[in-house]
C-alpha positions in Angstrom: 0.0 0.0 0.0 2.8 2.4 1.2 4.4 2.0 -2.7 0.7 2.5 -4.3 0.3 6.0 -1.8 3.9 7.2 -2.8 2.9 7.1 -6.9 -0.7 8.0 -6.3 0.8 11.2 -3.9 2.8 12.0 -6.8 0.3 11.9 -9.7 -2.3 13.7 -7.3 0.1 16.8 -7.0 0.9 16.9 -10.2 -2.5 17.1 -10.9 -3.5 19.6 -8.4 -1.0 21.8 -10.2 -2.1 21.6 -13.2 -5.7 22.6 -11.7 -4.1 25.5 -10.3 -2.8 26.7 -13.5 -6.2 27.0 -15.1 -8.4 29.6 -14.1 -11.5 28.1 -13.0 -13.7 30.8 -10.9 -17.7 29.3 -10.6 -19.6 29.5 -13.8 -16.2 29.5 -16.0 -14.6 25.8 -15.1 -14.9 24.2 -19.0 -11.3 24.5 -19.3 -10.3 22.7 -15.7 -13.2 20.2 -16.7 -11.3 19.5 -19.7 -8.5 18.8 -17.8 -10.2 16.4 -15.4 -11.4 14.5 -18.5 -8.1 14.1 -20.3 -6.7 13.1 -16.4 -9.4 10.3 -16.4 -8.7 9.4 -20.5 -5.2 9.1 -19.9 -6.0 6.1 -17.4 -8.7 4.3 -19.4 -11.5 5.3 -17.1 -14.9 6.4 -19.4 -16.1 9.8 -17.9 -19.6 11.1 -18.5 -19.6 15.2 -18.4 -22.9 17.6 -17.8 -22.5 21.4 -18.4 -18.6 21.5 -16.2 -19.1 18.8 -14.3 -17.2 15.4 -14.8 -18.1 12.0 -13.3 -16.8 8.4 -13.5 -17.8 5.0 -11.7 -15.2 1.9 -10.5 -14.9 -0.6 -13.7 -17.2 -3.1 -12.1 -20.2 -1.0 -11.3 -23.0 -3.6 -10.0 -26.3 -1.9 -10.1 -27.4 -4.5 -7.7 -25.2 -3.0 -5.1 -25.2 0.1 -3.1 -23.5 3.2 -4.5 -21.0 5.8 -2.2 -20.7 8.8 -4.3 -17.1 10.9 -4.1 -17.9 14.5 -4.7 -15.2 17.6 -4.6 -15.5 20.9 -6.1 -13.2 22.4 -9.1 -14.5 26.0 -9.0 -12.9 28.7 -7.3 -13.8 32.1 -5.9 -11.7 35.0 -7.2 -8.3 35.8 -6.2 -8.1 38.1 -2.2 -7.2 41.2 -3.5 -4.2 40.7 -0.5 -2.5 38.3 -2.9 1.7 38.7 -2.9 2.1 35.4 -5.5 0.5 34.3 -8.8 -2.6 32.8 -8.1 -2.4 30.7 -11.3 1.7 29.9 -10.6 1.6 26.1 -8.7 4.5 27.1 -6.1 6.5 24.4 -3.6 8.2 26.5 -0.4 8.7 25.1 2.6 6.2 21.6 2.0 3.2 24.2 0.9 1.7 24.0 -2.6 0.6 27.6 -2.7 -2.0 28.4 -5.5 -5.6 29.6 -6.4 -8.2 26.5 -5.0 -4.8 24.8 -3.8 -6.7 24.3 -0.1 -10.5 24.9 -1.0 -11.0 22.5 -2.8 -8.3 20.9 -4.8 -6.4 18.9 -2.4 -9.6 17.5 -1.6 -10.5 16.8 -5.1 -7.0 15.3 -6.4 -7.0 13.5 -2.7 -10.6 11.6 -3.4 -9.9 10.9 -7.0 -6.7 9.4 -5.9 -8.9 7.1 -3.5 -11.2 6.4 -6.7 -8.3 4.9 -8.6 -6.9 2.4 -5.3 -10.3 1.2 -5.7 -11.5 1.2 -9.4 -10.5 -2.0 -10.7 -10.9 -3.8 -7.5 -13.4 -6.6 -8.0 -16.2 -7.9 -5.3 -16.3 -4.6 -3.5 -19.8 -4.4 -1.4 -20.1 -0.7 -2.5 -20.3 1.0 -5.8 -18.0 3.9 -6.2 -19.0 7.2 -7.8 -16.5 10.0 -8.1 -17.9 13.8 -9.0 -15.8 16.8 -9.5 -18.9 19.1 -9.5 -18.8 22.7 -10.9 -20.2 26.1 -9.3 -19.9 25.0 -5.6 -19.1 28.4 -4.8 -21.9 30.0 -5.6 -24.4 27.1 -5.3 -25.3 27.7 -8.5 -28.2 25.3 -10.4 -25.9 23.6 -12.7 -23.0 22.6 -10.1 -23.9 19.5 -8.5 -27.4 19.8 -8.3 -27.7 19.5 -11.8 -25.1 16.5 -12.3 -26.8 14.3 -9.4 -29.7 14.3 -11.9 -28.0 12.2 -14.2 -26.1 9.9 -11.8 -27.5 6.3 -11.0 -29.0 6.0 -7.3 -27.1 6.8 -4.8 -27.2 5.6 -1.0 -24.3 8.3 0.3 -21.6 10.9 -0.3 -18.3 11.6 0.8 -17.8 15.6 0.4 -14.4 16.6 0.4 -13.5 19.6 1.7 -10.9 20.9 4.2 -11.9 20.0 7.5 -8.2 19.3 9.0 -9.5 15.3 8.4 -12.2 15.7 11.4 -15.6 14.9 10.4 -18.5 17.6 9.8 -21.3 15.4 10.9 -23.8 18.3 10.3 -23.4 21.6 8.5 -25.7 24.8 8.4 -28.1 26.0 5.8 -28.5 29.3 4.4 -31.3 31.5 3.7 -31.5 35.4 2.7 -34.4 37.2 3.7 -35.8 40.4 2.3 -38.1 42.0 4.4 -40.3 44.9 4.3 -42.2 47.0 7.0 -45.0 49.6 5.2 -46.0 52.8 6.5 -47.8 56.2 5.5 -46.0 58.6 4.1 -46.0 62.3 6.0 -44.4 65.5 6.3 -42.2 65.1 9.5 -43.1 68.3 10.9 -46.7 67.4 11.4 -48.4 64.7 13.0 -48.7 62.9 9.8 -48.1 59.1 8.3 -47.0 56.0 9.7 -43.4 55.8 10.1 -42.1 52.6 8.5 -38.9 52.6 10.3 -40.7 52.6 13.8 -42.7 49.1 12.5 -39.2 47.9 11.2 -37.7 48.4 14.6 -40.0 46.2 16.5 -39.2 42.9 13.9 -35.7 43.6 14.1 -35.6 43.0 17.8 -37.6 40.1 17.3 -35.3 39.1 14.5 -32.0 40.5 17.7 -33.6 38.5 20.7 -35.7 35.0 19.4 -34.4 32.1 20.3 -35.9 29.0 18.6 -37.3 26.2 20.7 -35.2 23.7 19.1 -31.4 24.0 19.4 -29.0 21.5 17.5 -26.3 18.9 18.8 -23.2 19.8 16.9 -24.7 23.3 15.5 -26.5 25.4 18.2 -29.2 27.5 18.0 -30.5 29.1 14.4 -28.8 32.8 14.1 -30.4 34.9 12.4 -28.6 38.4 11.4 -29.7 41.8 10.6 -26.9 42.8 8.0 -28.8 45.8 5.7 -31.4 48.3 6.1 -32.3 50.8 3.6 -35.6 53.6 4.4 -36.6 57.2 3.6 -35.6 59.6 1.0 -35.4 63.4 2.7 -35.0 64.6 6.6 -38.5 66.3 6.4 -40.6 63.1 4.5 -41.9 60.4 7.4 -41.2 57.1 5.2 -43.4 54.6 4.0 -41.3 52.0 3.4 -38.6 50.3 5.5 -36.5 47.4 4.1 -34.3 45.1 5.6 -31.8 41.9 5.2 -31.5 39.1 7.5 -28.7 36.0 7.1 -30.8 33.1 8.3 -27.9 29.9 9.4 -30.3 27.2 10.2 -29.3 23.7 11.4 -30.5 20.3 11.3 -33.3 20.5 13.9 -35.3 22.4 11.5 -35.2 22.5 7.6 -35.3 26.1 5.9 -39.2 25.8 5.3 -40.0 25.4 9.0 -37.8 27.7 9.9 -39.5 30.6 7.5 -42.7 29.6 8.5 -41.7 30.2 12.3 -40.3 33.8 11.1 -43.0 34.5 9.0 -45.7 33.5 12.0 -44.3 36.4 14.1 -43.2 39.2 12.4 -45.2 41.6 11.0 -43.3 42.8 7.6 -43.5 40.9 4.9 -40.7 38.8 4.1 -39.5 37.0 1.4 -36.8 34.0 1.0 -34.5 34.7 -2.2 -34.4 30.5 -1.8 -34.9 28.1 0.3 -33.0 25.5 -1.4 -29.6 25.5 0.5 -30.6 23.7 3.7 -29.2 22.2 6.7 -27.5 18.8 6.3 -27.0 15.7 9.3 -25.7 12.3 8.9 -26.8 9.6 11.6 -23.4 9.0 14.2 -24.3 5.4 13.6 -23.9 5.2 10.0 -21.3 2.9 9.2 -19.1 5.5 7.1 -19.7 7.7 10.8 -18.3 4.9 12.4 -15.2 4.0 10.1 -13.8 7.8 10.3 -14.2 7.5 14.4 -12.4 4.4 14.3 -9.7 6.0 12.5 -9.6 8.6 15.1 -11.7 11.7 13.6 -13.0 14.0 15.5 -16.8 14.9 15.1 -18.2 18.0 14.9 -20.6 20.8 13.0 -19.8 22.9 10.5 -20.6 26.7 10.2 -20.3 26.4 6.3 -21.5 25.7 3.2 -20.7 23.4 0.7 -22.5 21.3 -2.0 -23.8 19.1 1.5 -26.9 21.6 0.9 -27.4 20.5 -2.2 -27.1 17.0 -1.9 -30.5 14.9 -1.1 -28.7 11.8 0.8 -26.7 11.0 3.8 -23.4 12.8 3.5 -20.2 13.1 5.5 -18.0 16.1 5.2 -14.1 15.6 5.1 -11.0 16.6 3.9 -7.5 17.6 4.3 -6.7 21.1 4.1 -7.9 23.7 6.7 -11.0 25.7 6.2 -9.2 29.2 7.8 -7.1 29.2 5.0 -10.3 29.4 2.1 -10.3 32.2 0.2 -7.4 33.8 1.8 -4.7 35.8 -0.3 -1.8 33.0 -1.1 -3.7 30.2 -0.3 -1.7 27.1 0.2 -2.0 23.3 1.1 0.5 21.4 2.9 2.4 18.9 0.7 2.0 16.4 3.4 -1.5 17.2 3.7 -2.1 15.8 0.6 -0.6 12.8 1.2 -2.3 11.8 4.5 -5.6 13.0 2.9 -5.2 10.3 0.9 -4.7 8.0 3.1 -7.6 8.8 5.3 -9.8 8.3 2.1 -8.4 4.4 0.8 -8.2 3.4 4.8 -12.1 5.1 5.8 -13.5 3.3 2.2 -11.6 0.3 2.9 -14.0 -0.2 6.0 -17.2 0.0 4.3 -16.0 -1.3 1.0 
């Protein structure tokens, strides 16, 4: 195995660099796509492609069996205006691969697709392997992997890798935006005139400052909701009629984004509308046996704050990856070499327990 990591280490770095080279920002990945395919080509392995995303299964897919899908992300945000190196320029200093999606979420993706291949012409598995480098993850966008899971055959769970420092994100929050709207009359301010919108506004946002939901997560905590714009009136002297506002809405698994908008809608009295409900909350049971191979392994469990595709995808899923999430979308983003390596690792020995 040690010989098989050393070559697949290799081949995954090179690869990773090659990613990095590309420019691949969400809604633009055809070109890193086409580099994923030609990796795959190169090795024999048939790919099937929708839009930029790029999937392949292990040589003996049996539809009888159960199916573990592999999913990492290709896309990248734009470069951190802080940046002191070339984004696009794969650099090695001091055991760090610095580069553009280096960290979030290439070594993740080279590190499962490397895991894909120790297992793709292995015979008599009991699982079905499904790898997916999906497209737009950063901007949840409709044709990243909500569109490709469309056209894949059933599947019964998901690894997503992304850089969790190898623990395991168990659970993971969901994200809606809310636009809200308190109505008044409009009045001249010197006289006793209107109904001032940004006096009804004031009582919601305190509601919106001070509610705490009945339920309260295991590994994510209460729901927090935050006030983050407000726009009203359009002179000193003119009592407005219209106050709108923005609230960030994290909900957890104890509630999906429906209940949860239902709840907010049941108590405030300006109108308030979701810009989507789509990216909810995400749990895995602790007892699921892919739970239970990455505690045996000695993973640490815990809940995630962010997003990833998990909101996107509609079965049991398990977050992990090497990398470190404090170091996404920071200016010279890097992975370590070693990181790489051990991630990995982690992937052949956690499938080797269910496979």
């Amino acid at each position: 195995m040690n010989k098989d990591i050393m070559l697949l280490t290799a081949d995954s770095i090179a690869l990773l660099k090659a990613l990095i080279s590309i420019p691949s920002f969400s809604r633009e990945e055809k070109d890193t796509a086409a580099q994923l395919c030609l990796f795959f080509e190169q090795r024999g392995i048939k790919v099937e492609r929708v839009e930029n995303n790029i999937w392949a299964y292990n040589k003996y897919f049996d539809a009888s069996k159960p199916t573990i899908l592999l999913n990492s992300h290709h896309d990248t945000v734009k470069p951190n205006p802080g940046y002191t190196k070339n984004p696009f320029e794969p650099l090695v200093e001091d055991g760090k691969l610095y580069g553009l999606g280096s960290n979030d979420a290439g070594g993740c993706l080279v590190s499962l697709i490397a895991a894909f291949l120790y297992y793709y012409a292995e015979e008599n598995l009991d699982y079905n392997l499904c790898l997916l480098a999906s497209a737009e993850e950063e901007v949840s966008g409709k044709n990243g992997v909500e569109e490709a899971i469309k056209h894949l055959k059933k599947i019964d769970f998901a690894i997503v890798g992304e850089p969790t420092l190898l623990d395991l994100a168990v659970a993971e929050k969901g994200l809606m935006v809310l636009d809200c709207e308190a109505k008044g009359i409009s009045g001249h301010a010197a006289r006793e005139e209107g109904e001032n919108a940004i006096y009804k506004a004031m009582r919601d946002v305190e509601w919106f400052r001070t509610y705490q939901f009945p339920k309260v997560s295991e590994h994510l905590g209460p729901v927090k909701m935050s006030l983050t714009m407000i726009q009203a009136g359009s002179q000193h002297n003119v009592v407005p009629a219209s106050c709108t506002f923005v609230v960030d809405v994290r909900t957890t698994d104890v509630y999906n984004n429906e209940e949860v908008l239902a709840i907010i809608r049941e108590h405030v009295h300006s109108s308030v509308q979701a810009r989507s409900t789509r990216l909810n909350p995400s749990t895995i049971d602790l007892q699921h046996p892919i739970v239970k191979a990455g505690m045996t392994l000695g993973a640490k469990l815990y809940g995630s704050p962010t997003m990833s595709d998990q909101a996107l995808i509609p079965y049991p899923s398990l977050k992990v990856g090497p990398g470190d999430s404090a170091r996404s979308h920071t200016a010279d983003e890097f992975i370590y070499l070693t990181e790489i390596e051990n991630g990995i690792r982690f992937y052949i020995e956690l499938l080797g327990k269910v496979l």
